[in-house]
PyMOL Python script that loads the backbone (N, CA, C, O; Angstrom):
from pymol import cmd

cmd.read_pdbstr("""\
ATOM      1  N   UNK A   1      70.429  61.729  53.240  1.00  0.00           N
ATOM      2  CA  UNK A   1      70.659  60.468  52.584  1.00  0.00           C
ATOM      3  C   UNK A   1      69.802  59.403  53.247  1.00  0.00           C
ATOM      4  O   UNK A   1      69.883  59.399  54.475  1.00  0.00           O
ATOM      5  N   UNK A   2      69.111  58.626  52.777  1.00  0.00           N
ATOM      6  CA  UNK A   2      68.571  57.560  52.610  1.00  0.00           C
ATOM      7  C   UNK A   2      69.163  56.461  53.825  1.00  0.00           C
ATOM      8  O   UNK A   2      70.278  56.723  54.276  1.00  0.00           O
ATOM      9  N   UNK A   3      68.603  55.513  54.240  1.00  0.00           N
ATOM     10  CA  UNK A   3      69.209  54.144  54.868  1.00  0.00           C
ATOM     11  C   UNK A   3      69.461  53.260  53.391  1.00  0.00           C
ATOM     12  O   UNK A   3      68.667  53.421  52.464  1.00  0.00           O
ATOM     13  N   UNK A   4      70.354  52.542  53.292  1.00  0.00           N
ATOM     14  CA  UNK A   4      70.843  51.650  52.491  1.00  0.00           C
ATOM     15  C   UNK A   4      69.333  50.435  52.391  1.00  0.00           C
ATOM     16  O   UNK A   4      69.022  49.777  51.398  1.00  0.00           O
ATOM     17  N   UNK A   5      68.681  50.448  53.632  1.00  0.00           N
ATOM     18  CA  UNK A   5      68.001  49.488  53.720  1.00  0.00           C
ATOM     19  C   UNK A   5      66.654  49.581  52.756  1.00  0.00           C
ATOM     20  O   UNK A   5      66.114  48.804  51.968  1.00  0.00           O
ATOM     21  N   UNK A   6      66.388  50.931  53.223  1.00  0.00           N
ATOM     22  CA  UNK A   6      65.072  51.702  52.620  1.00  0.00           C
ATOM     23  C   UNK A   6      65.093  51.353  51.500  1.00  0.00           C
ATOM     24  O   UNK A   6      64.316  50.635  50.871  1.00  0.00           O
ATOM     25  N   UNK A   7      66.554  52.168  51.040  1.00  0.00           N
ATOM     26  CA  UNK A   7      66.700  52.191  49.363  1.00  0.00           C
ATOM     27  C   UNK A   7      66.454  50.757  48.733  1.00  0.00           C
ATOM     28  O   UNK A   7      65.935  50.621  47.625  1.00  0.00           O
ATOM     29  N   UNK A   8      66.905  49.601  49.599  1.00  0.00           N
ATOM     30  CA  UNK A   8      66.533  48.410  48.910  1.00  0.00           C
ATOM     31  C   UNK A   8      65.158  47.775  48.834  1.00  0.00           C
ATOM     32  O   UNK A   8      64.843  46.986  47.943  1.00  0.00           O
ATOM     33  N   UNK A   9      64.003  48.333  50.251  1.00  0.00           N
ATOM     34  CA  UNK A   9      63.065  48.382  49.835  1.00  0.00           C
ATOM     35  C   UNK A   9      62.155  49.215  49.032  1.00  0.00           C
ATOM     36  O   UNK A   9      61.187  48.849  48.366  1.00  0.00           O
ATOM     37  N   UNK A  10      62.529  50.150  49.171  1.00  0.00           N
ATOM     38  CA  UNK A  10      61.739  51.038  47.787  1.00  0.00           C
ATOM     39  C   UNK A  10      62.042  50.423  46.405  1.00  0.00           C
ATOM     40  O   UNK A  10      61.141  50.264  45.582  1.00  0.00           O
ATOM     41  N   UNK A  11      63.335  50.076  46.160  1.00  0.00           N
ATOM     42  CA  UNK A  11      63.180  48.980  44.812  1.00  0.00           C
ATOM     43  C   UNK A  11      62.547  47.981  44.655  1.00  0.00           C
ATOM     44  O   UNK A  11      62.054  47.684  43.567  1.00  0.00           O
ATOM     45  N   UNK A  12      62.447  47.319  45.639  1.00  0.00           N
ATOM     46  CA  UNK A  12      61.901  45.828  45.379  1.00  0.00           C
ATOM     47  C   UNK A  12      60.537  46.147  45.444  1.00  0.00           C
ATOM     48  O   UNK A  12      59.833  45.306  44.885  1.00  0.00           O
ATOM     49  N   UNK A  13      59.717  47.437  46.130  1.00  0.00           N
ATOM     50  CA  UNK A  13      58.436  47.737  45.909  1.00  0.00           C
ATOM     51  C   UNK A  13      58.455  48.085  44.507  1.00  0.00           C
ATOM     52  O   UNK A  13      57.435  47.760  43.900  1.00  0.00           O
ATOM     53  N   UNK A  14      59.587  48.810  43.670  1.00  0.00           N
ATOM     54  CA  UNK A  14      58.885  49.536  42.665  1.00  0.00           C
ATOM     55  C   UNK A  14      58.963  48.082  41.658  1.00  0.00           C
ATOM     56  O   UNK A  14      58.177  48.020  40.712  1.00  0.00           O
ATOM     57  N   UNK A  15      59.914  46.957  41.896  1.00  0.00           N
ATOM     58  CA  UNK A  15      59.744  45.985  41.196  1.00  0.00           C
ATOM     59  C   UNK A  15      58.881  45.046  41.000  1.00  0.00           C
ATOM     60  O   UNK A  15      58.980  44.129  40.185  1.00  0.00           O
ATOM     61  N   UNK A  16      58.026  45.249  41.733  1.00  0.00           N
ATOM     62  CA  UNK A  16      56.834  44.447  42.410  1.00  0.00           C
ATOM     63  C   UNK A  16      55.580  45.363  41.742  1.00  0.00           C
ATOM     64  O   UNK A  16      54.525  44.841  41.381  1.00  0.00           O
ATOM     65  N   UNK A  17      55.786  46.434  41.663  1.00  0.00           N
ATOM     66  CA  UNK A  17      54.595  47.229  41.048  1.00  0.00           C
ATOM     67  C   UNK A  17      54.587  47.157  39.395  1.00  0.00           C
ATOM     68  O   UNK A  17      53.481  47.415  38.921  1.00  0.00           O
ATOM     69  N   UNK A  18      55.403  46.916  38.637  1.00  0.00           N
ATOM     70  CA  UNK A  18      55.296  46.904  37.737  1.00  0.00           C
ATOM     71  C   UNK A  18      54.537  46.484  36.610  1.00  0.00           C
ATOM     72  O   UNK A  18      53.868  47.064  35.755  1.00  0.00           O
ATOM     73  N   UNK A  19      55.033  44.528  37.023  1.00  0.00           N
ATOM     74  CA  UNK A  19      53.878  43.548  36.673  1.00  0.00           C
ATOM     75  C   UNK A  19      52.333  43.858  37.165  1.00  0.00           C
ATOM     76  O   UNK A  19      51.263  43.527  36.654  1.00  0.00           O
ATOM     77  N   UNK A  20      52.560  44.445  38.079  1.00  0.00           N
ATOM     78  CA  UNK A  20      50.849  44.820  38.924  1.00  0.00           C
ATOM     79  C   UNK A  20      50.222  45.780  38.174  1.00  0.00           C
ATOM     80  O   UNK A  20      49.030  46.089  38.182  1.00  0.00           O
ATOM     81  N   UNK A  21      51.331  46.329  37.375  1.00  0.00           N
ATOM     82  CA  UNK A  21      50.447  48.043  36.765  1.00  0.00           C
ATOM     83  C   UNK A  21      50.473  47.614  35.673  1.00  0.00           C
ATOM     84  O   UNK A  21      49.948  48.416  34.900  1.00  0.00           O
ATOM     85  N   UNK A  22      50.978  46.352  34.985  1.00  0.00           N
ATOM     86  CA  UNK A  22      50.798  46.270  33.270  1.00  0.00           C
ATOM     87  C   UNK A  22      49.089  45.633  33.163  1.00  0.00           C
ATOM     88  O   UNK A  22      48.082  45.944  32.527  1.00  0.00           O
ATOM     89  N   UNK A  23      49.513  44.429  34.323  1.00  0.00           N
ATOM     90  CA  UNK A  23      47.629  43.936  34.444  1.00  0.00           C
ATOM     91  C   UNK A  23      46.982  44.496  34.218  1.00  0.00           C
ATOM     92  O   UNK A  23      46.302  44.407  33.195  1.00  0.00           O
ATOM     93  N   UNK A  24      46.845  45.789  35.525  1.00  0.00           N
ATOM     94  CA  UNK A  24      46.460  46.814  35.917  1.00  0.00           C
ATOM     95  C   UNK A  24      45.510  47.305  34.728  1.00  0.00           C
ATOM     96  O   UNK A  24      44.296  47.167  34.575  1.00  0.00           O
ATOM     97  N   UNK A  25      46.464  47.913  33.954  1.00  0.00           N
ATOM     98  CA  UNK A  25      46.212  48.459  32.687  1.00  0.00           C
ATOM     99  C   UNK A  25      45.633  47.945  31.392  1.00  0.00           C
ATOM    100  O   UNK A  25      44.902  48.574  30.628  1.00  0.00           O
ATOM    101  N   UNK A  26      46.096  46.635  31.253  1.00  0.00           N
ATOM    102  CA  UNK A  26      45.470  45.489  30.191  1.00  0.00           C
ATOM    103  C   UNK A  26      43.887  45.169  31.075  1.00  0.00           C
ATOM    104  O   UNK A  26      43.048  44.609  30.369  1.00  0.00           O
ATOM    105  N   UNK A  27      43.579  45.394  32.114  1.00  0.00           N
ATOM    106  CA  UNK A  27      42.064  44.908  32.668  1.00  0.00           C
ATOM    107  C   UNK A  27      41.330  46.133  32.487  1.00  0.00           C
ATOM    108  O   UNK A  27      40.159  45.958  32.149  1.00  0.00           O
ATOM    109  N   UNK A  28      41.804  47.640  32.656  1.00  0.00           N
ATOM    110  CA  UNK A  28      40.957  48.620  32.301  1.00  0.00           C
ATOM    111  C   UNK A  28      40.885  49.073  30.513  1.00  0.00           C
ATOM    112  O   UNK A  28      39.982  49.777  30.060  1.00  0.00           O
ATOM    113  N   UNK A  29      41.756  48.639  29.871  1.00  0.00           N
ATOM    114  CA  UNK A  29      41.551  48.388  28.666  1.00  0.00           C
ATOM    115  C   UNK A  29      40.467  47.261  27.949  1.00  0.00           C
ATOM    116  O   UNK A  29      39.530  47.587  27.220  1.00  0.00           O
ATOM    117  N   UNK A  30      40.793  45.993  28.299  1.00  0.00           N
ATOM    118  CA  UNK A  30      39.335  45.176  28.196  1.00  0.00           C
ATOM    119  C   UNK A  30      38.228  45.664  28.796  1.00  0.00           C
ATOM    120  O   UNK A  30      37.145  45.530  28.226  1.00  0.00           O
ATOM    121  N   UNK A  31      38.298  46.185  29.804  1.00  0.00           N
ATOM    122  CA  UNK A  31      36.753  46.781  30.487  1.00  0.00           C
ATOM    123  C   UNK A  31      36.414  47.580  29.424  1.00  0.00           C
ATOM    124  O   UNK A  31      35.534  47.145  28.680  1.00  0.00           O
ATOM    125  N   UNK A  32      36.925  48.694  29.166  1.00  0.00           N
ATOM    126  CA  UNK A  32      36.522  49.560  28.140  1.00  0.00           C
ATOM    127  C   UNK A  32      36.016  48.729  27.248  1.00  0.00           C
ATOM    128  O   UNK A  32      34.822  48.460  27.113  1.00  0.00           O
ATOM    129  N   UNK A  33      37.164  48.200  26.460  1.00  0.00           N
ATOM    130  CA  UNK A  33      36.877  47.586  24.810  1.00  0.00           C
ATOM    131  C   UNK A  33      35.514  46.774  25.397  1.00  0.00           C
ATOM    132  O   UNK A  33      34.631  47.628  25.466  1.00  0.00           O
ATOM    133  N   UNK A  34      35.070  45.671  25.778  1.00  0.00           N
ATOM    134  CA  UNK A  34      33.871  45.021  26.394  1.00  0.00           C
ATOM    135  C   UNK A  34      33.034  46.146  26.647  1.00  0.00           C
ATOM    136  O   UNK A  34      31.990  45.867  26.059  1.00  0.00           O
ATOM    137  N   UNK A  35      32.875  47.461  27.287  1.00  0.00           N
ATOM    138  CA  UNK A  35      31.877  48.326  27.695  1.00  0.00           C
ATOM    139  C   UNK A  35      31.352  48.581  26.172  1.00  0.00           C
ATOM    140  O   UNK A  35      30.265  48.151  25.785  1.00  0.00           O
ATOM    141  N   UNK A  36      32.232  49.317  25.365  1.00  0.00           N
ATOM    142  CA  UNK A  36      31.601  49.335  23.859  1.00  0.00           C
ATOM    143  C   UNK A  36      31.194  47.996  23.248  1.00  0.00           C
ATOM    144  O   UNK A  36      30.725  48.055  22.112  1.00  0.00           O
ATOM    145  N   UNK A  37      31.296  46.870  23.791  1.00  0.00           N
ATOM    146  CA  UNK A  37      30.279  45.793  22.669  1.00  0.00           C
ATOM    147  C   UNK A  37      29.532  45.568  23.343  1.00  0.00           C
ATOM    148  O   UNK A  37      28.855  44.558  23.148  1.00  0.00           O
ATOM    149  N   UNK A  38      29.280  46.431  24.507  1.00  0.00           N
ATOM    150  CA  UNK A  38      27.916  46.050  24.981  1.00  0.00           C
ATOM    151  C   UNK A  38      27.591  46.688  24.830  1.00  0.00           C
ATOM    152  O   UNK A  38      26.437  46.302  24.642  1.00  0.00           O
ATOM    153  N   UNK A  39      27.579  47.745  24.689  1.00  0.00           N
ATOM    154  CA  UNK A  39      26.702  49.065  24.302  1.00  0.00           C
ATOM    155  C   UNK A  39      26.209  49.021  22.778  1.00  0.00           C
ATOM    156  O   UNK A  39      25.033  49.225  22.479  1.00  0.00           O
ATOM    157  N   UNK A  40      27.244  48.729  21.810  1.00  0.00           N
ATOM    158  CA  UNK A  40      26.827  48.207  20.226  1.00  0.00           C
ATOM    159  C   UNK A  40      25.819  47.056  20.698  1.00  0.00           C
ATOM    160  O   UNK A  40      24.636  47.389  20.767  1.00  0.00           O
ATOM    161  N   UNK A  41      26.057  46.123  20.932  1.00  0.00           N
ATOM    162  CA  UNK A  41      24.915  44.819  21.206  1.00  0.00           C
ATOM    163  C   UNK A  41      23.647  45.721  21.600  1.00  0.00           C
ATOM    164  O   UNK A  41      22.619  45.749  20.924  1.00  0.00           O
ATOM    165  N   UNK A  42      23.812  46.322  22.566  1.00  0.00           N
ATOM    166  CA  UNK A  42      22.882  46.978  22.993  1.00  0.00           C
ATOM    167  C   UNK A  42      21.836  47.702  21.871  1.00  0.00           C
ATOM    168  O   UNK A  42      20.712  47.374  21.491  1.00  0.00           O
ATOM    169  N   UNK A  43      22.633  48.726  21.550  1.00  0.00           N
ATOM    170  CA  UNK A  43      21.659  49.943  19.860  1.00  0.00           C
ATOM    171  C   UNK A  43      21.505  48.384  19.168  1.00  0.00           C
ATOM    172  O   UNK A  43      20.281  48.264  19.138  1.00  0.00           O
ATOM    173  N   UNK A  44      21.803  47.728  18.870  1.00  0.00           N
ATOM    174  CA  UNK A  44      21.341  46.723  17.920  1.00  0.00           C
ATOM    175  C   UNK A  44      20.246  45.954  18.231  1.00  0.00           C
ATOM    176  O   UNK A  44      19.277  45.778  17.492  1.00  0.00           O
ATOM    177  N   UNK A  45      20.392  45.539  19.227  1.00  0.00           N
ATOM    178  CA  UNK A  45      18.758  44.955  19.984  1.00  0.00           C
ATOM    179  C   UNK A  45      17.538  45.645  20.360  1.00  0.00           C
ATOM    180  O   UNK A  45      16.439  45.147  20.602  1.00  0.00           O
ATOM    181  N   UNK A  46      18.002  47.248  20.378  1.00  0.00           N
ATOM    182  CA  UNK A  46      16.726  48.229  20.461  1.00  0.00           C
ATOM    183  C   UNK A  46      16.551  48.479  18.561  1.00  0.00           C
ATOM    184  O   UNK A  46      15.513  48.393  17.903  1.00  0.00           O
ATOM    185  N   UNK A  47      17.658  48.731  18.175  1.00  0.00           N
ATOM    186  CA  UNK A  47      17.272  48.969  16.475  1.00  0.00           C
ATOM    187  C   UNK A  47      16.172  47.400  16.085  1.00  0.00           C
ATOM    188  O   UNK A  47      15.098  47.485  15.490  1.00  0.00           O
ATOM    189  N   UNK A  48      16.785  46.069  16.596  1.00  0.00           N
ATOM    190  CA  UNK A  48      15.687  44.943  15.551  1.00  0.00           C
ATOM    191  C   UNK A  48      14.565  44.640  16.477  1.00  0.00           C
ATOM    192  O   UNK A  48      13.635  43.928  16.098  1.00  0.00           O
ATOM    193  N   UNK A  49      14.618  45.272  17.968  1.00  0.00           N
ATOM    194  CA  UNK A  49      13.097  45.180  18.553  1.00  0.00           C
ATOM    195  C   UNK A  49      11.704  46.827  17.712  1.00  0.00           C
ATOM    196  O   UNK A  49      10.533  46.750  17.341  1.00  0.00           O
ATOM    197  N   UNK A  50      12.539  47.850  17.756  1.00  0.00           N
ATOM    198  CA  UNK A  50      11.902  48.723  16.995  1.00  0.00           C
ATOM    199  C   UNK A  50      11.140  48.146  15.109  1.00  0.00           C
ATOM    200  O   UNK A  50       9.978  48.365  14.768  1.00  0.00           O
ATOM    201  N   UNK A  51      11.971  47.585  14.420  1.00  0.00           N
ATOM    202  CA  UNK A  51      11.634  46.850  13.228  1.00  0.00           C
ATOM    203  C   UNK A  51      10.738  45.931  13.169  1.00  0.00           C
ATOM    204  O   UNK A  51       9.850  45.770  12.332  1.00  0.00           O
ATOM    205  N   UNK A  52      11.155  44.977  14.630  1.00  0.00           N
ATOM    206  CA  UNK A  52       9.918  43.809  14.229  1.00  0.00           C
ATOM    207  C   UNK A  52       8.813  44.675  15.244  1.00  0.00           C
ATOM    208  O   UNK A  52       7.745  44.158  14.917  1.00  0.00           O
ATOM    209  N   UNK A  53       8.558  45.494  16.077  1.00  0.00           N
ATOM    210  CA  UNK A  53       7.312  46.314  16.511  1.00  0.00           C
ATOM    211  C   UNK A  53       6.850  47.314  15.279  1.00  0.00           C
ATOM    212  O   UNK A  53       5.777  47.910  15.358  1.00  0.00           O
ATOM    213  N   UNK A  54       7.222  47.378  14.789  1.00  0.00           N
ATOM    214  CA  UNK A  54       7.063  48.644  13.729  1.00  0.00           C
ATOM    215  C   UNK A  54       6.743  47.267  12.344  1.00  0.00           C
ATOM    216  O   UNK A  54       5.642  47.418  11.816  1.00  0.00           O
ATOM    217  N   UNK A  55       7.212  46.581  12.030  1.00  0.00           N
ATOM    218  CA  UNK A  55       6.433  45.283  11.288  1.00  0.00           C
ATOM    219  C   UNK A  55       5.475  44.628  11.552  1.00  0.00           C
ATOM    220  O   UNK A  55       4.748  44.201  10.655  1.00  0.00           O
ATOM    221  N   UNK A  56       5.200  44.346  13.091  1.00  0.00           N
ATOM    222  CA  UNK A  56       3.634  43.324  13.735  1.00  0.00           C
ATOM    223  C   UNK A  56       3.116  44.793  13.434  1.00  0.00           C
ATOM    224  O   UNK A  56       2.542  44.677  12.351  1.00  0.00           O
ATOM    225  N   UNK A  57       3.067  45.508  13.654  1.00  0.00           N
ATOM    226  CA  UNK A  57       2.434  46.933  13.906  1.00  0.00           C
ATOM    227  C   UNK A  57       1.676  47.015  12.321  1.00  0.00           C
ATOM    228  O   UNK A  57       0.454  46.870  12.290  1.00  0.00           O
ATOM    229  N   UNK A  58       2.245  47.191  11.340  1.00  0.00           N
ATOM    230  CA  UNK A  58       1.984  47.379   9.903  1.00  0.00           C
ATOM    231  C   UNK A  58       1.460  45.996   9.319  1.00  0.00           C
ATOM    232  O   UNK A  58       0.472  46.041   8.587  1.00  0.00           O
ATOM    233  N   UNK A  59       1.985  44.914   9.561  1.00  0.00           N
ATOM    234  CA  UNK A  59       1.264  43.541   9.129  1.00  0.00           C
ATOM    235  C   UNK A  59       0.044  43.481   9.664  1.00  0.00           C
ATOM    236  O   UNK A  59      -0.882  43.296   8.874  1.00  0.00           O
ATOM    237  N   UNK A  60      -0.315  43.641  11.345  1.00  0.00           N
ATOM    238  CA  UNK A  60      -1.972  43.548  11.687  1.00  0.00           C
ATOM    239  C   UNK A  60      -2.509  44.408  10.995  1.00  0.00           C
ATOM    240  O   UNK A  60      -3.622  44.134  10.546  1.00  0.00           O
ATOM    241  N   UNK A  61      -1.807  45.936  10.628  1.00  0.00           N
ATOM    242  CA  UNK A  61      -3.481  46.759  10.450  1.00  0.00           C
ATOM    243  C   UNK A  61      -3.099  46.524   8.619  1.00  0.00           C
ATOM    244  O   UNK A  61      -3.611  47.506   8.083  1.00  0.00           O
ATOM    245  N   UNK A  62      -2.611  45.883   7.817  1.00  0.00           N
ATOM    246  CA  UNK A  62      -2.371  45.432   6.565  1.00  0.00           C
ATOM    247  C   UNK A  62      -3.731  44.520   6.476  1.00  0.00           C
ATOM    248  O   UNK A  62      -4.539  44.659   5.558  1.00  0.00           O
ATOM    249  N   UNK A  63      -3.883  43.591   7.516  1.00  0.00           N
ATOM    250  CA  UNK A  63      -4.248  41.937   7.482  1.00  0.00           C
ATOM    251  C   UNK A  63      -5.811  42.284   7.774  1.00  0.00           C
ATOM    252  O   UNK A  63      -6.744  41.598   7.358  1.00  0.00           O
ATOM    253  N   UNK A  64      -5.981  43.821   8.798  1.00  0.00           N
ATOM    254  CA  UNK A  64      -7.467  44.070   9.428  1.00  0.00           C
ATOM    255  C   UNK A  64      -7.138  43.171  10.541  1.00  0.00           C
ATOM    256  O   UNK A  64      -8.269  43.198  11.027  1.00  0.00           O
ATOM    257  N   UNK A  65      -6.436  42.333  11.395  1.00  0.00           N
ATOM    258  CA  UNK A  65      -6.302  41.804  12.257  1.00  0.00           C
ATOM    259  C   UNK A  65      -5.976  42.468  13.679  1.00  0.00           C
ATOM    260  O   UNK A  65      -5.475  41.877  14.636  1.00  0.00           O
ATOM    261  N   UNK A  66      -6.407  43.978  13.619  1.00  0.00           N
ATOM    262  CA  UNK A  66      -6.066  44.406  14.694  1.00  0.00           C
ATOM    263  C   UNK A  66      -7.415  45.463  15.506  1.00  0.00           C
ATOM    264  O   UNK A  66      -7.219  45.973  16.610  1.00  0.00           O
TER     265      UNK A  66
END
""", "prot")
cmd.dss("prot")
cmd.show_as("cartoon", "prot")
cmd.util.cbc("prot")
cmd.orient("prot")
């Protein structure tokens, strides 16, 4: 059996952890959700740098300007 005392600190730790683990959990959830819009931002800024290189690309040799 336990000390009476223990037992009251092991509760008040596990009461104390709780609020700490909901954070906890709501901050590795935004990390995630944020990791994917940066990664979408990301393919999207290589997709409209590929378009406008692949457009100067076809407009100079269109124009003879290259």
């Amino acid at each position: 059996m336990s000390h009476p005392a223990a037992q009251d600190r092991i509760k008040a730790v596990q009461r104390e952890a709780r609020p700490t683990t909901v954070v906890n959990l709501r901050s590795v959830e935004s990390y995630g959700e944020s990791g994917n819009w940066f990664a979408s931002i990301k393919v999207v800024a290589i997709i409209v740098f590929v378009v406008v290189g692949l457009s100067c690309a076809y407009w100079s040799c269109a124009t003879g300007t290259a």
